[in-house]
Structure formats: C-alpha cells, structure tokens
N, C-alpha and C positions, 0 to 999 in steps of 0.2 A: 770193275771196269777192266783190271786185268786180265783175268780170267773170261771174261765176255771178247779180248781182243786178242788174244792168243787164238786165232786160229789156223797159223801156220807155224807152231814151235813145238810143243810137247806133246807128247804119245798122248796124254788125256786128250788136250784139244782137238786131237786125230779123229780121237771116237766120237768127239764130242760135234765133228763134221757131218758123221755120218748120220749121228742120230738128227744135226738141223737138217741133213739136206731131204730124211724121211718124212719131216715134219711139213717142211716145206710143199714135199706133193702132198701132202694129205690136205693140207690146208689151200691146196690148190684150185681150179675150177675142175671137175671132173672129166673134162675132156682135154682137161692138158697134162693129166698125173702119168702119162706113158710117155711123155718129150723131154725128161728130163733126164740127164747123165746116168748113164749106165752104172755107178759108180762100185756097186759090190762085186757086178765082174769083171772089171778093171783091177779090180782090187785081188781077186784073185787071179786074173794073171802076172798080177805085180810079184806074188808069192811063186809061183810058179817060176817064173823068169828070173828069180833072186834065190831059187835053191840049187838043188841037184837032181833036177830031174833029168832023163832023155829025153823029154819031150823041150826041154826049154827055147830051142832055138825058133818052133813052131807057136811056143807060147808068146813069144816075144815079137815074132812076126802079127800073129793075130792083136796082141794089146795095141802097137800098132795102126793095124788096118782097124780095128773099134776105133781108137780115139778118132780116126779121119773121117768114119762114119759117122762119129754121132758128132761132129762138127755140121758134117754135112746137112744132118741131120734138124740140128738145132737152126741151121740157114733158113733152110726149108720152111719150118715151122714160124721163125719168126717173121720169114718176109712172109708168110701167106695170112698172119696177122696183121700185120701192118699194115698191108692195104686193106685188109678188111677195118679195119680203124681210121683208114685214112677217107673212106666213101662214109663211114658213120657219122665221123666227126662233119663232111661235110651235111651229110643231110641233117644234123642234128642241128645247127648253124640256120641253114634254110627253114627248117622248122620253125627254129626261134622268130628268125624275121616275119613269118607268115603270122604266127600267133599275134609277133606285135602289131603287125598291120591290120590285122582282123577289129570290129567291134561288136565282141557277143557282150550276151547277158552276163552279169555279175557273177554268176552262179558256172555258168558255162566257158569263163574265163579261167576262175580257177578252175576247173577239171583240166582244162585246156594246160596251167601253168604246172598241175600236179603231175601230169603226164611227161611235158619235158622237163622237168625237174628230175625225175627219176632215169628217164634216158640220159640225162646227161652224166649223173652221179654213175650209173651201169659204165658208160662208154669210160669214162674218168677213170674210176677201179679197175676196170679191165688191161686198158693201158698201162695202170700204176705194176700190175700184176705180172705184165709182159716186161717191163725195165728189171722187176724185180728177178723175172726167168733168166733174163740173158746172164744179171748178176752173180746167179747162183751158178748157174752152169759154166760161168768163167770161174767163179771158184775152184769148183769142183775139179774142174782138169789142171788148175794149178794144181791144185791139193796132190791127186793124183799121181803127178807128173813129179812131184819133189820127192812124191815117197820112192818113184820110179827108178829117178835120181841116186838117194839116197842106198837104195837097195843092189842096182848095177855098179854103181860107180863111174856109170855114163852121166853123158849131160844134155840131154834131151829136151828139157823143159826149157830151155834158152830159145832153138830156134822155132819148137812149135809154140810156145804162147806170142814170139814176134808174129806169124802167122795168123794165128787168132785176133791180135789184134785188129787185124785188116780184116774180121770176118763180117757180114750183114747183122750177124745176133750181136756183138761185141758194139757195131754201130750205130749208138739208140740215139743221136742228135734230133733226129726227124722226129724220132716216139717221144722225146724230151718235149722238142717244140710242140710238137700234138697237145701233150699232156699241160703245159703254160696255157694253150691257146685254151684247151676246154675248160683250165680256171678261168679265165676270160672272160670267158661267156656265161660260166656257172655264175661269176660273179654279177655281172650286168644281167642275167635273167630274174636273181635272186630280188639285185637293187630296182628293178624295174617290178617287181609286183608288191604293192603295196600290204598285202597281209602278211606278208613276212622280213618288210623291212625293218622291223624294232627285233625281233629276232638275231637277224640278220647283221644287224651293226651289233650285236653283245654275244656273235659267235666268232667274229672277227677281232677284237678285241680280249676275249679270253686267249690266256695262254695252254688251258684243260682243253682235255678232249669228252664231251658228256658218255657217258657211260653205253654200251649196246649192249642190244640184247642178242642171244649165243643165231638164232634162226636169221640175222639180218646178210646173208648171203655172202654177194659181192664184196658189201663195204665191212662185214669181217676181214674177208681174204685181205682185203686192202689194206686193212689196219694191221696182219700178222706180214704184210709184203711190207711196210713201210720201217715195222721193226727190225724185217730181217737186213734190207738194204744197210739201216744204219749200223747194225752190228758188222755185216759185213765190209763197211764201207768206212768204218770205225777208225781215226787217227790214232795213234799209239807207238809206245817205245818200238813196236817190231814190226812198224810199217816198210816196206821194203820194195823192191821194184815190182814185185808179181801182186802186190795188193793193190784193190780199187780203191781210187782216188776218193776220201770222204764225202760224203753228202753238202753238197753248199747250203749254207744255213738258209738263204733262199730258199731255194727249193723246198728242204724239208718242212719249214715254213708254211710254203703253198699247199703244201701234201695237207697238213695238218688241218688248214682253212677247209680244206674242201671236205676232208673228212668230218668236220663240224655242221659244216652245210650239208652234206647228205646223213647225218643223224637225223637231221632235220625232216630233211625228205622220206625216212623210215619213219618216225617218229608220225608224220601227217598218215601216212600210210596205214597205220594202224591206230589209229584217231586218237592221240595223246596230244594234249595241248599243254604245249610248253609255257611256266613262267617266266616274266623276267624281271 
C-alpha cells in the first residue's frame, strides 16, 4: 500500500509515474492515446530549464506555453466528450422506455434487451474511462509541476494547479452524475428482464469481480480505469493538498456493480451461460 501510494515522494515513485501514465494510454480507447499529457516533454524541458544551458530562458518560457496548451487541450477534448455522452446517455434512457413499452415475441425481446444491455455497459465504460483521463492528466501536471518546483526553486505549481482547478476537465460532477444515473438504468433495465434477474441479484451481492476475458474491449479499459482512479485517488500518510480526494466508497462500489453487470452482458455475448 505504500509503495502503491507514494506517488508524489520518492525518485522511484517518479518513474514509477511515468511508467503508469504509459500504461494508462495503452490501455486506453485508441482514439483517445494522443489527448493525454505530454509528460516526457515536459519533462525534458524541466531538465533543461534546471541546468546550464543558453537556451534556458526560451526552455522555460516554452514548458510554459505547453503546460497552458495541453490544459487547453485536455478542455477541448473533454467537453467534446461530454456532450457526446450526454446525447447517448439520453437516447439510451429513450431506448429503454421504448423497449419497455413495446410487446414483441419472447424471443425478440431478448435480442431487443441484449442490444441495450450492451449499449448501456459501452456508454457506462466510456464515461468511467473519461473520469479516469481528467484524473490522470491532473496528476500528471502536478507531478510535473513539483518536479518544476523542486528543480527551480520557483513556486509554480501553487497558482497553476489553483487554476486547474477551475478547468472543464478537472470539473467531472456532470460525468459523476451521468455515470450514477447510467447505474440506474443499468440497474432497473437488468431488474426488469426476467432472464437475468437470479443472475442479477447474486452479482449484486457478491463482493468479487468474475473474471474477463483479455478481448472484452471497453469493460477491460474500465476495469484497468477503475484501478488506476483508486491508486490514484489512494488515502495515505502523504496525502497532501495537490492529491485527489479518495474514491467514496460509494462510488467505487457502484463502479464495481456495474462492472459485474456488464461481465454479464460479454459473457451472453459470447454464449456462456452462467451458473448460480
């Protein structure tokens, strides 16, 4: 645990940043592994701007104009998610209603429930995956910023992380609530179909997560987003003002529910019928 929560103290945990924050886009969706922190040339102009070069005063002006960039940057990108999440989650809601108000065949019902079953576990992940970016990329410029810090003798990271604070990507209350309500629905779509309701009440009740397999997409990402959050997000002796306030046990909670529920929805997907 200590070593998992160290990671704004010792030269290892340094590296040890850089190697999660790699991991992190790899384990990303492929169209979002370019929106993440710039962090290796940051990093080098951190060395730059902390030696003896002639060039330092130009290095220090660009590290800089980057960090303001890729703030901008990470704005950008998360509002133009956000609303794309915010028109899914509604049509997915409308979906729902329409299936229920419908009366097909038995047969044409589930297809019907296995369809928004899956849209709703997709939209869910993605979301979870979007909390998890803003999280990392606030790290990241802390991180940054102390080593910034530490290497000037300036004090830098004071008033830009207050800044940050106030930025769109830093502001996930809206993608929080998003993310509650699609349990909501996940949950009431699940309790409303009868072939998965004995499932269903003994995946909500376990405190495990069943096992997945390596090809199941999304709800990988989601399962390697929900670790990083809590490491990140980790209580600890060297919690401090620039660390993210832990996960409410709530919440991760709910993560976990859902995550159980969309095993599910792979598992139908690929015609494995679970015991219980």
């Amino acid at each position: 645990v200590a070593e998992r929560a160290c990671i704004f103290t010792s030269r290892g945990c340094e590296m040890k940043f850089g190697k999660r924050l790699k991991k992190q886009v790899e384990e990303s969706l492929p169209g979002w592994r370019d929106k993440f922190l710039a962090y290796k040339r940051l990093k080098v102009l951190v060395r730059l701007v902390s030696g003896s070069s002639p060039h330092r005063a130009v290095a220090e002006a660009t590290f800089v104009r980057l960090l303001n960039d890729e703030v901008d940057r990470f704005n950008a990108f998360f509002l133009e998610q956000e609303e794309e999440f915010i028109i899914r989650h509604k049509e997915v809601r409308e979906t729902v209603k329409a299936v229920a108000g419908e009366e097909p065949s038995e047969a044409e019902r589930a297809v019907e429930m296995r369809k928004v079953r899956r849209e709703i576990v997709d939209l869910h992940g993605e979301m979870v995956l979007l909390l998890n970016y803003s999280a990392v990329n606030y790290t990241g410029l802390a991180k940054i910023l102390k080593k910034y810090d530490k290497r000037t003798g300036r004090l830098l990271r004071l008033p830009f992380i207050e800044e940050v604070l106030k930025q769109p990507f830093y502001t996930t209350e809206l993608m929080s609530r998003l993310v509650r309500e699609c349990e909501e629905t996940m949950a009431a779509v699940f309790a409303s179909d009868n072939s998965g309701d004995q499932w269903t009440r003994k995946c909500c009740t376990d405190t495990g997560m069943a096992p997945m397999a390596p090809e199941q997409g999304i709800l990988r990402n989601t399962v390697a987003a929900l670790v990083a959050m809590r490491e990140l997000r980790s209580g600890s002796s060297t919690y401090g003002h620039f660390s993210l306030p832990p996960l409410a046990k709530e919440t991760e909670h709910g993560l976990l529910l859902s995550i159980q529920v969309a095993d599910l929805v792979q598992s139908e997907a690929h015609g494995i019928v679970r015991v219980v």
